[in-house]
C-alpha positions in Angstrom: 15.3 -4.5 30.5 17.9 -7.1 29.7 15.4 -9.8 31.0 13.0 -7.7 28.4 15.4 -8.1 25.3 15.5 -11.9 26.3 12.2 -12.8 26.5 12.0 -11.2 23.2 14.5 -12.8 21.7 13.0 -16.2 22.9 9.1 -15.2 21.9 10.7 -13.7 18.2 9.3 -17.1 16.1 6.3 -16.8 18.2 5.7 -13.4 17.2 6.6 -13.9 13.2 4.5 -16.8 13.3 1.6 -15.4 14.1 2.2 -13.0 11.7 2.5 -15.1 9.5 -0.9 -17.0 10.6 -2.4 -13.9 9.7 -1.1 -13.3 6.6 0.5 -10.3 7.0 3.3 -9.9 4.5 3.1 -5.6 4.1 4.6 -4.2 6.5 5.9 -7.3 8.7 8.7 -5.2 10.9 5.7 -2.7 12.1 3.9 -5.5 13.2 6.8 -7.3 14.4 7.5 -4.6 16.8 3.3 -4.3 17.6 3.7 -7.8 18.8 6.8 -6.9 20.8 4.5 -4.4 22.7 2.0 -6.5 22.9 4.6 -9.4 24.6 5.5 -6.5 27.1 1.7 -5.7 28.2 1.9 -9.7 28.5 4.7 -10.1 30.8 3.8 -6.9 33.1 -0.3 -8.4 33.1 0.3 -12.2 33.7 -0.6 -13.4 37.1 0.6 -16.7 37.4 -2.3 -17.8 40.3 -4.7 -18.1 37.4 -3.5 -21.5 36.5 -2.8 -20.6 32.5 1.1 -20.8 31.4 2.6 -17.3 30.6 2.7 -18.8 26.6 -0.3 -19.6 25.8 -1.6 -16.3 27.7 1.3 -14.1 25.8 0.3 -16.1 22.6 -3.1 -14.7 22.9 -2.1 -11.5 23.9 -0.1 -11.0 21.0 -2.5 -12.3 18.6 -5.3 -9.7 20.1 -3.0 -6.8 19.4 -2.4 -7.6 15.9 -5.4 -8.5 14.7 -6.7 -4.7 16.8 -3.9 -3.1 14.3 -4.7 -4.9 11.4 -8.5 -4.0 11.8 -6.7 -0.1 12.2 -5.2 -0.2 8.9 -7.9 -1.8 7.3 -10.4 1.1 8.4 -7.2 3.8 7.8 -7.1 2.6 3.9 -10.8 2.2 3.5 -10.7 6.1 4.4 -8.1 6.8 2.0 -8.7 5.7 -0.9 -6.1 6.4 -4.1 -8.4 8.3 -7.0 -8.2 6.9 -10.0 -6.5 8.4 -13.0 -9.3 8.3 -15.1 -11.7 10.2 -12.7 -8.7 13.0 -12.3 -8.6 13.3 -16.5 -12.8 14.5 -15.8 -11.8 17.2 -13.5 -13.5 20.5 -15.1 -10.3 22.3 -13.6 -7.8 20.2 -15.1 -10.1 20.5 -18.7 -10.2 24.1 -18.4 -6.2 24.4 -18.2 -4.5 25.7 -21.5 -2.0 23.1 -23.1 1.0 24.4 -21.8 -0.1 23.9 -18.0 -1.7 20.7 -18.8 1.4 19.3 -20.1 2.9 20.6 -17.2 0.6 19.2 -15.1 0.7 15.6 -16.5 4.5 15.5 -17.0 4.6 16.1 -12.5 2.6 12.3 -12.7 5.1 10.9 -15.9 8.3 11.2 -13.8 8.8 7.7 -12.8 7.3 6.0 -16.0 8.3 4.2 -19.3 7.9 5.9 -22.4 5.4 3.8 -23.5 3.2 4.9 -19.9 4.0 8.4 -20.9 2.6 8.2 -24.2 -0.9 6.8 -23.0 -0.8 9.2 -20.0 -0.6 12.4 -22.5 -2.3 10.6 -25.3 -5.1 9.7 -23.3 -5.7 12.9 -21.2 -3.9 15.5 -22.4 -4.6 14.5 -26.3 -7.8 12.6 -25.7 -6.7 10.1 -28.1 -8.5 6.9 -28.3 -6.5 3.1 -27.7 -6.8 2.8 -31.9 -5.7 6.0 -32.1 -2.6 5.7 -30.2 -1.9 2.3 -31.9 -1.8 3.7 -35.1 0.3 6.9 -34.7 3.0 4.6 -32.8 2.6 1.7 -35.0 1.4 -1.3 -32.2 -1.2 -3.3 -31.7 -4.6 -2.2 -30.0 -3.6 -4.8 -27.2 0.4 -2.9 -26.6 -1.7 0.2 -25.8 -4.0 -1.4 -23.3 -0.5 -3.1 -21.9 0.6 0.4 -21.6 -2.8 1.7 -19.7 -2.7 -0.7 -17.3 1.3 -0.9 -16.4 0.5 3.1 -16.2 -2.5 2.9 -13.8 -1.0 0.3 -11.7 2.4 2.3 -11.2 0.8 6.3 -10.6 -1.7 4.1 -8.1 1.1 2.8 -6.3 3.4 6.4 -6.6 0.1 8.2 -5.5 -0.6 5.7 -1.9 3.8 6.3 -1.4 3.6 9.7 -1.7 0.1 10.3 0.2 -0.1 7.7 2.7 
């Protein structure tokens, strides 16, 4: 094991450069430690009669296993993907909810945004209010409300993949 814990202190910039090769920048220490695996397949596999130093095979080794997980989480977040606000606001449910629950409802999603987010969030689905609409009951431009929709959409996309994935 101590041999183990050397070898993968010595193969470390190997590893993070081929990370890095790949362009991997989510998620680096999962993959660092996939490529740790991946050098201990290498070391147990490498028959040193085949001519081929144990780098370049471990190199290749390692490379092979990430790109296999990458390809994983590529087809895991094609499977999930995060609903957009928009198509949630159409639910017939959601429309058939009095006020009170709706409010309710939306306010669960508003937790972690700016006011401004949380006007377009229950101006928008809660008091169907169109982006002209909003600007002139809050006094902005057309343009600040549409700043306010996207900042929103990004940030509930990003809360909804933390919390769900």
């Amino acid at each position: 094991m101590e041999k183990f814990t050397e070898m993968a202190e010595q193969y470390r910039p190997m590893i993070y450069s081929i990370i890095q090769s790949l362009s991997i920048y989510k998620n680096q220490e999962e993959f660092y430690q996939v490529g740790l695996i991946a050098l201990w397949e290498a070391q147990t596999k490498f028959d040193s009669s085949r001519g081929a130093l144990f780098s370049t095979y471990a190199y290749k080794v390692i490379k092979g296993k990430l790109l296999n997980e990458l390809r994983k989480n590529v087809r895991i977040d094609d499977t999930y993907t995060v609903t957009d606000i928009s198509v949630m606001a159409e639910d017939p449910a959601l429309s058939s909810c009095d006020l009170h629950l709706e409010s309710e409802y939306l306010s669960c999603y508003c937790k972690n945004l700016t006011e401004a987010q949380k006007r377009w969030v229950i101006g928008t689905f809660r008091d169907h209010l169109s982006i002209s609409e909003m600007a002139d009951i809050y006094g902005v431009s057309n343009s600040a409300v549409k700043s306010w929709r996207k900042s929103a959409i990004m940030k509930l996309q990003k809360n909804l993949v933390e919390h769900y994935i």
